[in-house]
C-alpha positions in Angstrom: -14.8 18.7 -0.1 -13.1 16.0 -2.0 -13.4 12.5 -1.0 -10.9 11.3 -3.7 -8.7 10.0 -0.7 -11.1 7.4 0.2 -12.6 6.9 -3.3 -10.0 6.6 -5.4 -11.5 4.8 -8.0 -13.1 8.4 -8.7 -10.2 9.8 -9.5 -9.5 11.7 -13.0 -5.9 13.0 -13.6 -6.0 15.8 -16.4 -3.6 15.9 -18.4 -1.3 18.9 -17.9 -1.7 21.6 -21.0 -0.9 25.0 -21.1 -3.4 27.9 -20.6 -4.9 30.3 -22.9 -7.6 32.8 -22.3 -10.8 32.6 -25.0 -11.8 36.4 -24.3 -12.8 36.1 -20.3 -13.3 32.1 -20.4 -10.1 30.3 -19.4 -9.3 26.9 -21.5 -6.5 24.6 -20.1 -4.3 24.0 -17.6 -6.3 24.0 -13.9 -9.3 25.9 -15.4 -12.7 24.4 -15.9 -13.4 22.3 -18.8 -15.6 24.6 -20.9 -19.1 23.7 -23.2 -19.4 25.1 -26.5 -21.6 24.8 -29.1 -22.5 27.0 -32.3 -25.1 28.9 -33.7 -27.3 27.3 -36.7 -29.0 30.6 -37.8 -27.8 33.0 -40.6 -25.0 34.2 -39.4 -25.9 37.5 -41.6 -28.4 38.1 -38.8 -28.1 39.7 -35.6 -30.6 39.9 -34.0 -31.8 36.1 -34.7 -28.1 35.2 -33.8 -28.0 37.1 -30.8 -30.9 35.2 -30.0 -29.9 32.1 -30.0 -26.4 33.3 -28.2 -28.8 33.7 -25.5 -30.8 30.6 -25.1 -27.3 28.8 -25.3 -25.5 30.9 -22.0 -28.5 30.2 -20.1 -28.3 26.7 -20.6 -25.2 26.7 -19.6 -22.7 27.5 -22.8 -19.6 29.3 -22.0 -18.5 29.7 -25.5 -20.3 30.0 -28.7 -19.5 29.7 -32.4 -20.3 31.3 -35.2 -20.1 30.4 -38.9 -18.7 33.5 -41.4 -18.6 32.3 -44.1 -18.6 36.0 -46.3 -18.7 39.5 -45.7 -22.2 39.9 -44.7 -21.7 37.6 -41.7 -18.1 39.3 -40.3 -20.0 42.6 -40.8 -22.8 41.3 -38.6 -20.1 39.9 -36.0 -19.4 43.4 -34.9 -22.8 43.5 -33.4 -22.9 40.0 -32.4 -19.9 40.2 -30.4 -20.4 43.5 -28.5 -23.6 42.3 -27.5 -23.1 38.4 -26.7 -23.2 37.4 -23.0 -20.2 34.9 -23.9 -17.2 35.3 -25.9 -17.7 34.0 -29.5 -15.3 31.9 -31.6 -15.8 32.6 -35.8 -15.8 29.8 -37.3 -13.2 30.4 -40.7 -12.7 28.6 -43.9 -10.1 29.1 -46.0 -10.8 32.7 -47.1 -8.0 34.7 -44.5 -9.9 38.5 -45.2 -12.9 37.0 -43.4 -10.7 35.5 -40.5 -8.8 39.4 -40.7 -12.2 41.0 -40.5 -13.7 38.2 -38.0 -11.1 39.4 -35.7 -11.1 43.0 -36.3 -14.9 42.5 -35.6 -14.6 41.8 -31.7 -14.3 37.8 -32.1 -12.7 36.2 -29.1 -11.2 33.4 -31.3 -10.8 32.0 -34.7 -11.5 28.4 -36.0 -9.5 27.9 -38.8 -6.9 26.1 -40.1 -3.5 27.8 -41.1 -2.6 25.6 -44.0 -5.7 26.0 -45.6 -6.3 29.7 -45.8 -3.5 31.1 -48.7 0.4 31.5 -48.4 3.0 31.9 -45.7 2.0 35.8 -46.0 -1.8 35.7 -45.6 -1.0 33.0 -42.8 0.9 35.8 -41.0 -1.8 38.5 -42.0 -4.1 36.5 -40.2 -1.9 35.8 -37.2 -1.2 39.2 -37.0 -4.6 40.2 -36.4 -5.5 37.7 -33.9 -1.9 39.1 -32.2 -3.0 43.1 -32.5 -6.8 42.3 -31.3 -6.5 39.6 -28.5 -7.7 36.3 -30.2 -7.0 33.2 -29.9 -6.9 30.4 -32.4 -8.3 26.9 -32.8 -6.3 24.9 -35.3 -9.5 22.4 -36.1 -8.3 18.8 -38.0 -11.1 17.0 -39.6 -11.1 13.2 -40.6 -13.2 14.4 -43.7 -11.2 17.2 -44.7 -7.6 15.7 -44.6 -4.9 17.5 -46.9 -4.0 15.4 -50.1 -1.2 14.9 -49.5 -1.9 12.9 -46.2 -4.4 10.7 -47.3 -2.0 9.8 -50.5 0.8 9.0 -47.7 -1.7 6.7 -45.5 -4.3 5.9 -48.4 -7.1 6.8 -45.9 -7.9 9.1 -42.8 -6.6 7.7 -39.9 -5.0 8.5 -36.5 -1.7 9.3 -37.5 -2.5 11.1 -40.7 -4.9 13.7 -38.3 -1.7 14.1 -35.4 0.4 14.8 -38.5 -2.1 16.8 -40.2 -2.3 19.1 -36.7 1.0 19.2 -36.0 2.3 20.9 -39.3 -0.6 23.5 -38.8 0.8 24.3 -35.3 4.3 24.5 -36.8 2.8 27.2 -39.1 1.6 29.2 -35.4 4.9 28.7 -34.1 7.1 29.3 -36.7 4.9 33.0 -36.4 5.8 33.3 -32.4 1.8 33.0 -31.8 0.9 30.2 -29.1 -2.5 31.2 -28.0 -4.4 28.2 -29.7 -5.5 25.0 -29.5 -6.3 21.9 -30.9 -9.0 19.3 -31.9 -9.0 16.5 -34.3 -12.2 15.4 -34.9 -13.9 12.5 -36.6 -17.6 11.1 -36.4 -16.2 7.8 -35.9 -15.7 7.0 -32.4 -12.8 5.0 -32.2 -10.8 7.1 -35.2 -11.6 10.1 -32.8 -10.5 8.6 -29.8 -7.2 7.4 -31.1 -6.1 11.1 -33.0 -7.1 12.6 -29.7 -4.8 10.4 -27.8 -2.0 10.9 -30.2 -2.4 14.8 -30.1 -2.7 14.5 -26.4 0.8 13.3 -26.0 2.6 15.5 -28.8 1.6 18.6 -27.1 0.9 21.0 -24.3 -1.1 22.8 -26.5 -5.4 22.7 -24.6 -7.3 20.2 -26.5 -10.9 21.1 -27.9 -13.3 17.6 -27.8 -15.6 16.3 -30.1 -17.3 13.6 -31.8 -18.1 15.7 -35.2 -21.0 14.6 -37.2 -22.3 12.8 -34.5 -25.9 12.4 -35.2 -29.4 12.7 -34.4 -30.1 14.1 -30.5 -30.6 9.8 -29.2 -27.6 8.7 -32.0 -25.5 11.9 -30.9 -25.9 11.8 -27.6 -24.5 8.3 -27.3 -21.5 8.5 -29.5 -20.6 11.4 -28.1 -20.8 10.5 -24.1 -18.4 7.2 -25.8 -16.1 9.3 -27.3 -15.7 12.7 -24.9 -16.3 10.6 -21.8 -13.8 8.4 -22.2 -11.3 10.6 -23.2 -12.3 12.7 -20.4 -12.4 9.9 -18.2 -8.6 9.4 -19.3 -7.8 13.3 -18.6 -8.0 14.2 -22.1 -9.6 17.6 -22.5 -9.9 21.2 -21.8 -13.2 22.2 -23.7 -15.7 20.4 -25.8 -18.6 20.7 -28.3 -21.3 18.2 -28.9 -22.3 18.3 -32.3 -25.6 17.2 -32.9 -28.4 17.7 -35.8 -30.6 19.2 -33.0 -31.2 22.4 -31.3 -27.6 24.1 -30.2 -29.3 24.3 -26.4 -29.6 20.6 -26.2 -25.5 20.5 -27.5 -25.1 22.2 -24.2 -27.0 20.0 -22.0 -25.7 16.9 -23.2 -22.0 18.5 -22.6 -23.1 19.1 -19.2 -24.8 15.9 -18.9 -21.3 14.1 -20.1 -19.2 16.3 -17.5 -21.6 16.2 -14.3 -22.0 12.3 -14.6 -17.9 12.2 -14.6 -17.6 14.8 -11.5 -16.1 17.2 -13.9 -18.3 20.1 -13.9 -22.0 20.7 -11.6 -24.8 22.7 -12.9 -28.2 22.5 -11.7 -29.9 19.6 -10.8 -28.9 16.0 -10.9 -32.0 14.1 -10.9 -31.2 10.2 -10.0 -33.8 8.3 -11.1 -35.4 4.7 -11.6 -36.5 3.1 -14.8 -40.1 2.1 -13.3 -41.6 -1.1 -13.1 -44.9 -2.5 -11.3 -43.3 -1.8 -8.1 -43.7 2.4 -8.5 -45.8 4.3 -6.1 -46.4 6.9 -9.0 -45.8 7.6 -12.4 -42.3 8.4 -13.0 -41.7 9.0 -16.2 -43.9 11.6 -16.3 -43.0 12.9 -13.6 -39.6 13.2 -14.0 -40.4 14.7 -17.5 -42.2 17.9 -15.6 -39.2 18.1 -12.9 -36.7 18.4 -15.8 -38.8 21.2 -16.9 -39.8 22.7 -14.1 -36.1 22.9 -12.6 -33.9 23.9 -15.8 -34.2 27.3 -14.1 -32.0 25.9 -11.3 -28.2 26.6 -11.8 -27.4 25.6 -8.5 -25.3 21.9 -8.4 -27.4 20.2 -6.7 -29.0 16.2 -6.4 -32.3 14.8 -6.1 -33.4 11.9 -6.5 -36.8 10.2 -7.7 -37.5 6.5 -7.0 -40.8 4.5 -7.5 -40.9 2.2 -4.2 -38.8 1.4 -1.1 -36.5 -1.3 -2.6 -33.9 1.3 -3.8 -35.7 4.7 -2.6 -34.2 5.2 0.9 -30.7 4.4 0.0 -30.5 6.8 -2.8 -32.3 9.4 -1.2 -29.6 9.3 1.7 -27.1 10.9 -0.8 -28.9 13.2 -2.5 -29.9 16.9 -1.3 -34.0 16.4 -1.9 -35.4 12.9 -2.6 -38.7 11.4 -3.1 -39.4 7.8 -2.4 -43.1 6.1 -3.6 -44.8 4.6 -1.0 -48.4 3.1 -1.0 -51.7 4.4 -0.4 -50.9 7.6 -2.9 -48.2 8.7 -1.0 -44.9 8.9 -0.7 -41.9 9.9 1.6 -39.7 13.3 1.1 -36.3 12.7 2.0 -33.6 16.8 3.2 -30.2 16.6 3.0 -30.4 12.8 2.9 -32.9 13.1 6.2 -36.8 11.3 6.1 -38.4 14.2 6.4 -42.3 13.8 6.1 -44.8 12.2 3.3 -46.5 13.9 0.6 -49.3 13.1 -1.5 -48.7 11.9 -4.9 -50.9 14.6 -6.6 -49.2 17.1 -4.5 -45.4 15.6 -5.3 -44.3 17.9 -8.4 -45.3 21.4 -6.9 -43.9 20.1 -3.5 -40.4 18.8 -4.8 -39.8 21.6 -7.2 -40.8 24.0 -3.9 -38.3 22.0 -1.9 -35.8 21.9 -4.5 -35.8 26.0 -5.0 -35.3 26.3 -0.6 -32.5 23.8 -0.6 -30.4 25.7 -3.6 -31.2 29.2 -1.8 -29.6 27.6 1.3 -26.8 26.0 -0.5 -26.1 29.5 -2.4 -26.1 31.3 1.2 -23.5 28.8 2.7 -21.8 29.5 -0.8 -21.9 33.2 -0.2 -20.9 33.1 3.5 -17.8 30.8 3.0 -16.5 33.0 -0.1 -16.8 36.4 2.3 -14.9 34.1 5.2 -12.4 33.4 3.0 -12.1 37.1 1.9 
């Protein structure tokens, strides 16, 4: 139920963009705001890429991309595709047979970017295929890969030069009759990002693809990237995202989930709210809220708990939270259901006991779930 009438300051308007389908995954208009990310194996191989497809949709991915760069990789797309448990976007530079093969291969959309893959007829050839097999297209604008002739007009990568930049490529789609695409203008400087995404935002309809590209390291990445997406999402900017980071693709996905759950945009598995620590805890948690993360990534189920060292903070939070537990003295500490005191626990027993409680309280919330979506049938 929302409470956005009497907590307003919650409130996030989306922008209003059109819809487009990226094979079964919706992206724009009142649909959910997707995570991507993309594979970093050789895209030649299969099996290893199918892999890692894998691990990605069960942490959550509902889109994945894939580099082909030559023959050997739209070749192994084929497989890749009919196989993947998400649809799978191939990632294109300049070289239109691969996006024509890409395409003819199963792909669910292409990256690319219509100026830079040949003449007005290979830019058709191209559009043609995604028209005659169902794909969609992401026009992707890079600060670091700005035409020329842009950078000569405004001597250096900048806002306007990227709006420009991605409006004459969707002129290109347009001028072709093909509309299923959309857009991102990327840079691994925050602010440069920000302001391009702004300016895109309000010369189009068209759904708008987020990211901080480049970003960094899994600490460094993480942080530019919940600056940059979350503030643009926090503005209504956005339909799906990537955060690109110089880690494994699965974390990419958590940290996009991370960035929508902490902005009420998107709830998957459990939100653990927890302290710092300080000489006040009852226990050690740090370590334990390093086993709980691990212990419940198995747990797709939006849910809250909550994990607090002593009594100052611990009851309050716990109140709002679905499972809490509150350190108390003597080794023990108190269990907090459906924001309820419920009964103590030992610290020694506390992990085993939380994750059990954790598990019960999603089976019950899936079964409400269940029985309201058969009601409403």
């Amino acid at each position: 139920m929302s409470l956005n009438h009497v907590r307003p300051w919650r409130n996030i308007y989306r922008r209003q963009s059109r819809k487009i389908m990226v094979g079964n995954v919706a992206v724009g208009g009142d649909a959910p705001i997707s995570v991507q990310t993309m594979t970093n194996t050789d895209s030649g191989d299969a099996a290893a890429t199918l892999r890692q497809i894998e691990q990605c949709a069960e942490a959550g991915a509902d889109i994945v991309r894939v580099s082909a760069p030559d023959q050997d990789a739209t070749r192994a797309l084929r497989e890749i595709c009919a196989h993947s448990p998400v649809p799978i976007v191939a990632d294109i530079h300049f070289h239109y047979k691969r996006a024509i093969e890409a395409a003819e291969a199963g792909a669910a959309c292409l990256r690319i970017n219509p100026g830079n893959i040949g003449d007005d007829k290979r830019v058709k050839e191209v559009i043609d295929a995604a028209r005659d097999h169902g794909c969609s297209i992401r026009i992707g604008v890079n600060a670091g890969s700005l035409e020329r002739d842009l950078l000569e007009k405004y001597g250096e990568p900048c806002p306007e030069a990227m709006v420009e930049s991605a409006l004459d490529h969707i002129k290109i789609l347009e001028d072709n009759d093909f509309h299923e695409f959309k857009i991102s203008v990327k840079a691994s400087d925050v602010f440069l990002a920000a302001a391009a995404y702004q300016g895109i935002a309000d010369a189009t309809d068209a759904p708008i693809h987020l990211g901080i590209t480049e970003a960094g390291g899994l600490m460094s990445g993480t942080i530019k990237s919940a600056l940059g997406l979350g503030n643009l999402l926090w503005m209504g900017i956005g339909d799906t995202l990537r955060v690109s980071l110089s880690a494994d693709p699965v974390e990419e996905v958590r940290v996009g989930y991370e960035i929508l759950k902490a902005l009420g945009l998107r709830h998957r598995g459990v939100n653990i709210i927890s302290c710092p620590s300080c000489a006040r805890q009852g226990f050690d948690v740090i370590e334990t809220v390093r086993v709980l993360e691990d212990r419940l990534a198995h747990i797709k189920t939006p849910m809250s708990l909550s994990i607090i060292g002593c009594v100052v903070n611990g009851p309050g939070e716990a109140l709002m939270t679905d499972v809490g537990f509150t350190g108390g003295g003597a080794g023990a500490g108190m269990v907090y259901l459906a924001g309820q005191q419920s009964h103590k626990m030992s610290n020694d027993e506390m992990v085993d006991h939380i994750v059990e409680q954790v598990e019960q309280r999603a089976a019950v919330i899936e079964a409400e779930r269940d029985a309201a979506d058969q009601a409403a049938e």
